[in-house]
N, C-alpha and C positions, 0 to 999 in steps of 0.2 A: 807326432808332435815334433815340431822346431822351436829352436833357441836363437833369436840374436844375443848378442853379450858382448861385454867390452871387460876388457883386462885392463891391468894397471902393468907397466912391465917394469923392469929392475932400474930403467933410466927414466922414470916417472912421464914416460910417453904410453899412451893409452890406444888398444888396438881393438878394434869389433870386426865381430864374426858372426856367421852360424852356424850350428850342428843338428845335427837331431840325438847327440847324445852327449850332454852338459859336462860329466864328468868324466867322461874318457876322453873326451877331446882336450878339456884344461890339463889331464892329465902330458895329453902328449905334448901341448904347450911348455908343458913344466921341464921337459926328458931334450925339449928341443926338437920334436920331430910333429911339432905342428904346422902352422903356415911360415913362408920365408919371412916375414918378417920378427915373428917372432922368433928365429933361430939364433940374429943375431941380435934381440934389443929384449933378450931370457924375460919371458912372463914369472910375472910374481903373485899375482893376486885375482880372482874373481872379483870383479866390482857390481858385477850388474848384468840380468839375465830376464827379458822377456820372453813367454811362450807363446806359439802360433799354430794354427791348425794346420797350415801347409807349407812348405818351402818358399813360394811365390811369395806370401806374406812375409816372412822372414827377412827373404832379401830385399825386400820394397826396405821395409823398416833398416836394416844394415844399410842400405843405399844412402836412407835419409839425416843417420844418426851421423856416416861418414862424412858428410856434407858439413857436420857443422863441429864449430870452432871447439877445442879447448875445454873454455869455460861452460860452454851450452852441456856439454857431455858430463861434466861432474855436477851440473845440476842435474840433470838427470840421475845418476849416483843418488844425490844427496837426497831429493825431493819425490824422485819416482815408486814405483811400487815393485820391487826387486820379489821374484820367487822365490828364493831361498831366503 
């Protein structure tokens, strides 16, 4: 099972990713020893987490969600169907 997912980070700039393990990944987000960018712009928050049967899926979805602006992504937040 794979996750795409988008955080909120401390400078309210928003990062997506994928894992195949939700909470240990945010965790190392959190400690700063996740992806570079979030090492210097410190995750703060799970916003939003889709699930996928393979990795290919995942990163198509991360490819497409990275594509788009700002406000598309917090719609997605607000009106999507978030797993947790």
């Amino acid at each position: 099972m794979w996750f795409t997912y988008l955080l909120l980070c401390k400078d309210k700039s928003i990062y997506t990713g994928i894992t195949n393990n939700l909470e240990q990944r945010f965790s190392h987000h959190r400690r700063g020893k996740g992806g570079h960018y979030t090492r210097s712009h410190k995750a703060a928050e799970l916003l939003y987490a889709e699930q996928f049967k393979t990795k290919s899926e995942a990163l198509k979805r991360e490819a497409q969600i990275k594509g788009w602006r700002r406000e598309k992504k917090l719609n997605l937040v607000k009106f999507g169907k978030p797993i947790l």
